[in-house]
N, C-alpha and C positions, 0 to 999 in steps of 0.2 A: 483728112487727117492721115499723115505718114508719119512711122518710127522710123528712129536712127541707132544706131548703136557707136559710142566712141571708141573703139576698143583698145586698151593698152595689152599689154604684158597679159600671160599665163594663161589661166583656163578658164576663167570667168566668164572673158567675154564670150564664148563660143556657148557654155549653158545659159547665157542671158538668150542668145539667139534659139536655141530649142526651145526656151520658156515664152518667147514670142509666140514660133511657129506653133508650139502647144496650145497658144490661146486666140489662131488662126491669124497672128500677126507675119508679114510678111518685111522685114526692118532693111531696111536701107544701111551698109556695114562700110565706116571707116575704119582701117586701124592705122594706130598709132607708131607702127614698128613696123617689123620683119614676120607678122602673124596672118597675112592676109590669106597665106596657103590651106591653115587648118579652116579658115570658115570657106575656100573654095571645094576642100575635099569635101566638106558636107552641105553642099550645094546651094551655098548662099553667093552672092553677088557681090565681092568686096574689092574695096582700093583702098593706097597708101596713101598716107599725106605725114607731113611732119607736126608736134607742136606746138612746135616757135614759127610754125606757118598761121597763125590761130586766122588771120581773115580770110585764105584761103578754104579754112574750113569751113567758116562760116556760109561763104560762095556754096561751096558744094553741097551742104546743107539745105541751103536757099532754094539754090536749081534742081534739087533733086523732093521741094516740096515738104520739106522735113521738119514738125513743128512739135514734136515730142522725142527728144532720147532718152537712152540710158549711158552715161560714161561707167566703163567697167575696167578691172584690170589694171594694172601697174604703171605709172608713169613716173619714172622717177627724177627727181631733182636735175639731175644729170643731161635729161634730155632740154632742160630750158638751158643751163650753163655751154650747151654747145653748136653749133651750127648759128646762124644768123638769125637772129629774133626778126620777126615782121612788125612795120611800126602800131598796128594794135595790140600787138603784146607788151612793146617796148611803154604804148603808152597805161595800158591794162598797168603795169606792174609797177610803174611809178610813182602811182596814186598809194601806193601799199604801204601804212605803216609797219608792217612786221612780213618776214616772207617764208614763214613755215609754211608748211604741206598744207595745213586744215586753209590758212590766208590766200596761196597761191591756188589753191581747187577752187575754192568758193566763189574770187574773182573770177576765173573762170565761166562757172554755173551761173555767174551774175551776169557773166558779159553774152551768153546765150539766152536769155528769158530776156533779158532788157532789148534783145532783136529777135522775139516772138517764137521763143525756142524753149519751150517748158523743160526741164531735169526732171526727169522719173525716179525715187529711190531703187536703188537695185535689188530691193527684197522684192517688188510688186512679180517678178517673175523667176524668181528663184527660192519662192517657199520651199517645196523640196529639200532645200540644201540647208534650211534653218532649225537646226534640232530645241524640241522641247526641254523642258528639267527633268535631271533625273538621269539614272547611270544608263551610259548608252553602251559601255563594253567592260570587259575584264572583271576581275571580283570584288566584292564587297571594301571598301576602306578602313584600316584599323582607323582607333581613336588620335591617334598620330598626327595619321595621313590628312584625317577631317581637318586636325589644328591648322595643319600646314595648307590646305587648299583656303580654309576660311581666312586667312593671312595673307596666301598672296592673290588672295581675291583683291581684298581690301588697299593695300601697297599697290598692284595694277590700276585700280580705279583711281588711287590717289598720282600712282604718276603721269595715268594719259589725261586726267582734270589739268595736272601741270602741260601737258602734251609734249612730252618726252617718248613714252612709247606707250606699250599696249601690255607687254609680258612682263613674267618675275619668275623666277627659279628661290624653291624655298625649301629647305630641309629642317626638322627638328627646333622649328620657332626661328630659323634663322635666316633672312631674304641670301641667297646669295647671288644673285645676278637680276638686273632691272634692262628692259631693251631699249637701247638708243637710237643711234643710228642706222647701226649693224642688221637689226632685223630680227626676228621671231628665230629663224632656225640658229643662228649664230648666238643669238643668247641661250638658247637650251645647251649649247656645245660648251660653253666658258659654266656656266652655273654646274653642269655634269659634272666638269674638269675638279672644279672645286669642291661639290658635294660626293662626288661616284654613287652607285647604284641607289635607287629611292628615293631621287628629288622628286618633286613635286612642281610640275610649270603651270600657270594659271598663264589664259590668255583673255581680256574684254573689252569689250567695246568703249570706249571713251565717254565721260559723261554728254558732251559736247559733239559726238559722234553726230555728222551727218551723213546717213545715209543713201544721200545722191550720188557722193561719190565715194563712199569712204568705209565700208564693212568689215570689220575684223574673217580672214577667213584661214583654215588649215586646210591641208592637202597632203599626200603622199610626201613629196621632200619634206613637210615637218614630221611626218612622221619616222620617217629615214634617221632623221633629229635624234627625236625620242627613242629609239631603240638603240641606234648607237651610243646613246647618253647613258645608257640603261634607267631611263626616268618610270618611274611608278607611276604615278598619278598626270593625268593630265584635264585643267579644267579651264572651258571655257562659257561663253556668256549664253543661256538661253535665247532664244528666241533674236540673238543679235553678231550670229556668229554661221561663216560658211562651213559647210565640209563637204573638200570637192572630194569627187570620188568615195563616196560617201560610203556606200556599202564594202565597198576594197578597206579601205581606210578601217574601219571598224572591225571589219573580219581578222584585219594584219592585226591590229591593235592586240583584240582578240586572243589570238593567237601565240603572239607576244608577251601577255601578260601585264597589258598596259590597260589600265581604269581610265575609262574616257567619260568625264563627269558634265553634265549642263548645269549652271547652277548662274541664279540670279539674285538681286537686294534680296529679295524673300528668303529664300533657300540659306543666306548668309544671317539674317534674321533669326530663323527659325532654329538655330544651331548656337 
């Protein structure tokens, strides 16, 4: 049995490969992009491939024995729109009634297990970075603040069931910003604009969330976000949500004066 790791965009994939070597795994590293440097700097073994190469990948998966991964990390849209598609992708994507993010991953995950290549969820090695319920930084919530996280809890949950996106910016009972295409950090930016100091961003996981390849996660530039936004509260999904940089992030927060809340069905329940 060998691990693989697919790795796209960001920081991810490089904690999935500690979370390996932590559990005395030694993984096999593609990436996806221009990242192969950071997992050479910390002494992993990686090469480049593209992902409109998908049978290429497959090969090199193949030859190098690899019958369990993780895909981790960002791959966005973008990357199938350019360069030459190879004709197992061309024929993968065909078959596709619809070709959103969640339709085009899962093809993917499909077209790897259906040639003896198990998908691992990316939480199996990145507990660490999945925080409990319950306030993880900043102080206490006026009665407000509570309204406005239980609301755009509820509104995020209703529009990634739609799968539109993940986030909301909410002030005073009022959604002002829902994420679309743009992205987590760019909706905190437009909802700011419009609410200023004391929004409220709610970020969760989708109900539909598969976590093979797909985790809601924050990091340092969202939090960059939130401070320049001068956002109050920020709440994301227990037990189904990353924070890279975890201890930084929270200490800024901290620091800041940003309330960084875990809260799940229950926690919105109980309230």
């Amino acid at each position: 049995m060998s691990w693989g790791i697919l790795a796209g965009q960001g920081l991810l994939p490089l904690e999935v490969g500690k979370g390996m070597r932590n559990a005395g795994l030694e993984p096999v590293v593609l990436c996806l992009g221009e990242n192969d440097g950071q997992f050479k700097d910390a002494g992993f073994a990686a090469e480049r491939e593209q992902l409109v190469r998908l049978g290429s990948i497959l090969r090199f998966l193949q030859d190098h024995r690899v019958d369990q991964i993780v895909m981790a990390g960002r791959v966005g849209k973008e990357a199938l729109l350019t360069g030459t598609a190879d004709q197992e992708l061309i024929g993968l994507f065909a078959k596709l009634p619809r070709r959103n993010d969640d339709a085009l991953q899962l093809a993917i995950v499909n077209y790897f297990e259906e040639h003896g290549i198990r998908v691992e969820t990316q939480t199996r090695f990145l507990a660490h970075l999945v925080p409990d319920r319950g306030i993880l930084a900043g102080p206490e919530l006026s009665p407000e603040e509570q309204g406005d996280l239980q609301l755009g809890y509820r509104m995020a949950k209703e529009i990634g069931r739609l799968d539109i996106g993940q986030s909301v910016v909410a002030k005073k009972g009022i959604i002002l910003a829902i994420e679309a295409v743009e992205g987590t950090d760019q909706t905190i930016r437009r909802g700011g604009q419009y609410g200023g100091p004391g929004v409220v961003v709610v970020k969760v996981a989708k109900p539909q969330q598969d976590f093979r390849f797909d985790v809601p996660a924050i990091g340092l530039t969202t939090l960059q976000a939130l401070i320049e936004s001068k956002v109050r509260v920020l709440g994301i999904e227990a037990g189904a949500t990353f924070i890279l940089d975890r201890e930084e992030f929270l200490a800024t927060a901290e620091k800041h004066g940003v309330t960084v809340v875990a809260l799940d069905d229950l926690a919105i329940k109980d309230n």
